[in-house]
C-alpha positions, 0 to 999 in steps of 0.5 A: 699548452699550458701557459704560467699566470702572472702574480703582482706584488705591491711596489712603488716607483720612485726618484730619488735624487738622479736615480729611479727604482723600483720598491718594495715592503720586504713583507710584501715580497713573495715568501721565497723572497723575503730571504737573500738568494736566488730567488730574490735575485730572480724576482728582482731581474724580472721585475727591472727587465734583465738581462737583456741582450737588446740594453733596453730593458724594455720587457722590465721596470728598467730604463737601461742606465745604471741610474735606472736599474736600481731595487730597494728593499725597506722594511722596519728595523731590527736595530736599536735607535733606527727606524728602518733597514734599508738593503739596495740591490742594483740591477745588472742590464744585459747579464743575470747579476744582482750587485749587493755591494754598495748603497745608492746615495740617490735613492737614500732619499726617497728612502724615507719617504717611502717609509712614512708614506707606507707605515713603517714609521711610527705615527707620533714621530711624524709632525702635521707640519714641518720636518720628520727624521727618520733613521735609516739602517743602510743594511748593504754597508752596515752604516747609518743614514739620517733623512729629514723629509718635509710634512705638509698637512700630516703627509709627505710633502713632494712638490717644491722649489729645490732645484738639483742639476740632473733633474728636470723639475724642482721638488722638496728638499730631502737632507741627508746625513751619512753617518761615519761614512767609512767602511770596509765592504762588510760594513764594519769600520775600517780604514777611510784609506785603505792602503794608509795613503792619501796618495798612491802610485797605482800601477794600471797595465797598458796604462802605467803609474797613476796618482791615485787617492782611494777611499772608503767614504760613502762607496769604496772610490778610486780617484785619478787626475783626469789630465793623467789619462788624457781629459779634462774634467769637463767631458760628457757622457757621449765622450765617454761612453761611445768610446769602447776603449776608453771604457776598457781603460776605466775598467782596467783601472777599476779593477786592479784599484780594487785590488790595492783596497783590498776588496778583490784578490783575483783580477777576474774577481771585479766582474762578481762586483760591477756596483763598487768600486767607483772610478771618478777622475777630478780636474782643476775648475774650468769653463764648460756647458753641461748635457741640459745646456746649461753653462758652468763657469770655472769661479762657480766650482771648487773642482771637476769631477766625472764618475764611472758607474757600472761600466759607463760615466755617469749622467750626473753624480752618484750620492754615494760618490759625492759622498767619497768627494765632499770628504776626500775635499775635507782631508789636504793632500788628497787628489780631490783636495789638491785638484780643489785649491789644496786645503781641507774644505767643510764643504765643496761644490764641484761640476758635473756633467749635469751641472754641479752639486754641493756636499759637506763632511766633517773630517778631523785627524784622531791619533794619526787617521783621519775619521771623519763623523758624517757627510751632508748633502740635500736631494729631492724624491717623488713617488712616480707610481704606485701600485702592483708590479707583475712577473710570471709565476714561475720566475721563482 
């Protein structure tokens, strides 16, 4: 019986933020894949373990969570005045899917990085020591990302003492700047609010009328009032995620929000996008303890917040959302506003379940809409290995 051999395709594997993933050099991907289609999506389910029906993803790159079964692909820019395209494939665990819809604001930060460290950034941009900036294509959503990445002796610098709730160890500070963050799912401008209303009555059946704010900033979000469905800001994941009704629930919201921002038509159609859009409930400031043990006191925060990602509440934030959070914070009358003291905030600080996270958006009201110019926020990233990935030969 003949047995299919093995290739190995050069990738590294990184942190960015609370995310890991797994990535590539679009050169250095197998022919077939250097395209978008059904190889590349095969290629990519391989290599992170998927599906598997066990949720493991033990025979795979994967690590069985939503933060953990991630792609990324980098390769030189073919826009003006960026350095390179970054495309983001997030990996479905127990089902065959590949969603291109969104960005990971995580993984944003070891774009970079990678970049520099893997000579797709020009040599005399890159200071002996201090900060290089690097300009990101994020080709998912057809928007700019800014990276400053710290240079210690002409190489990236890894190691430091910026602390990020959700990580175990301190490392270098990464600065992020999402660029008009605002966009409709093809990339191109659109309406930071959809519907033309800071605040909606959403209409979920089984559930009823929620108070909804939905947003495109950073990845298209639906936020709800925790109160409204029974929490209070300051669940866990457990909470959550071992409660099959209460993820049927989020998903229901989920989808017919989806609806109301126009990027489904069909109901059925939500299960062809399990990466956007997000659900996130937000609460008034409370005491609470986080997963680490770590306790967070009410005066420490602006607001709550507890987000949904693919199917599950996520461990801590994703960047993406904090995104959506520190610009729906910066525009009075949204939900994450009033659920933050009421008024438009340059900068919010708000609880997770990992802790908390600060993010900044510069927002201002332009001929009635509100625009907003960019969002701020610091991560941190690490090459966890290098080397080769390897997958059956006739995977493609």
């Amino acid at each position: 019986m003949a047995h299919a051999p093995q290739i190995k395709i050069p990738a590294t594997y990184m942190r960015g933020g609370t995310s890991k993933g797994v990535f590539f050099r679009l050169q250095d991907l197998p022919e077939a894949a250097r395209v978008p289609g059904a190889a590349r999506d095969a290629l990519l389910l391989r290599v992170i373990g998927s599906p598997d029906p066990y949720g493991k993803q033990t025979d795979g790159m994967g690590g069985a969570t939503s933060s953990t079964s991630k792609t990324v692909i980098i390769a030189k820019s073919s826009k003006a005045d960026h350095d390179v395209d970054y495309l983001f494939g997030q990996v479905a665990i127990d089902c065959a899917f590949v969603d291109w819809s969104g960005n990971c604001g995580n993984l944003s930060a070891a774009v970079g990085p990678f970049a520099i460290s893997n000579g797709l950034i020009d040599p005399e941009r890159v200071p002996d020591n201090g900060v290089a900036i690097v300009r990101i294509w994020q080709a998912n959503i057809g928007k700019t990302i800014i990276a400053h990445v710290p240079i210690t002796k002409g190489a990236v610098q890894e190691t430091g003492d910026f602390e990020l709730d959700g990580v175990t160890f301190p490392a270098a500070e990464v600065q992020l700047e999402f660029m008009d963050p605002a966009a409709d799912e093809d990339g191109a401008d659109g309406a930071m609010f959809p519907t033309g209303n800071l605040v909606d009555d959403l209409e979920v059946p089984g559930i009823g009328t929620l108070k909804a704010t939905m947003i495109n900033a950073g990845i298209p979000t639906i936020f709800v009032n925790a109160e409204a469905i029974g929490y209070t800001g300051t669940e866990l994941q457990d909470a959550i995620n071992s409660d099959p009704k209460a993820l049927a629930i989020f998903e229901t919201i989920r989808a017919h929000g989806a609806i109301r921002m126009g990027l489904i038509k069909h109901i059925d159609e939500i299960a062809s996008r399990q990466h956007t859009p997000k659900v996130a409930f937000v609460a008034k400031p409370a005491d609470y303890v986080a997963s680490s043990g770590k306790q967070v006191a009410a005066h420490d925060v602006d607001l709550l917040v507890r987000a949904m990602s693919m199917g599950k509440l996520h461990h801590a934030m994703m960047g993406t959302a904090a995104v959506a959070i520190g610009t729906a914070a910066a525009i009075p009358g949204t939900l994450v506003s009033l659920a933050a003291g009421g008024e438009g905030r340059d900068t919010v600080r708000f609880g997770h379940p990992s802790g908390t996270l600060r993010v900044g958006a510069q927002a201002s009201l332009v001929e009635g809409q509100w625009k907003v110019t960019k969002a701020i926020m610091s991560r941190s990233a690490r090459v966890l290995m290098e080397g080769w990935v390897r997958v059956p030969v006739d995977t493609l």
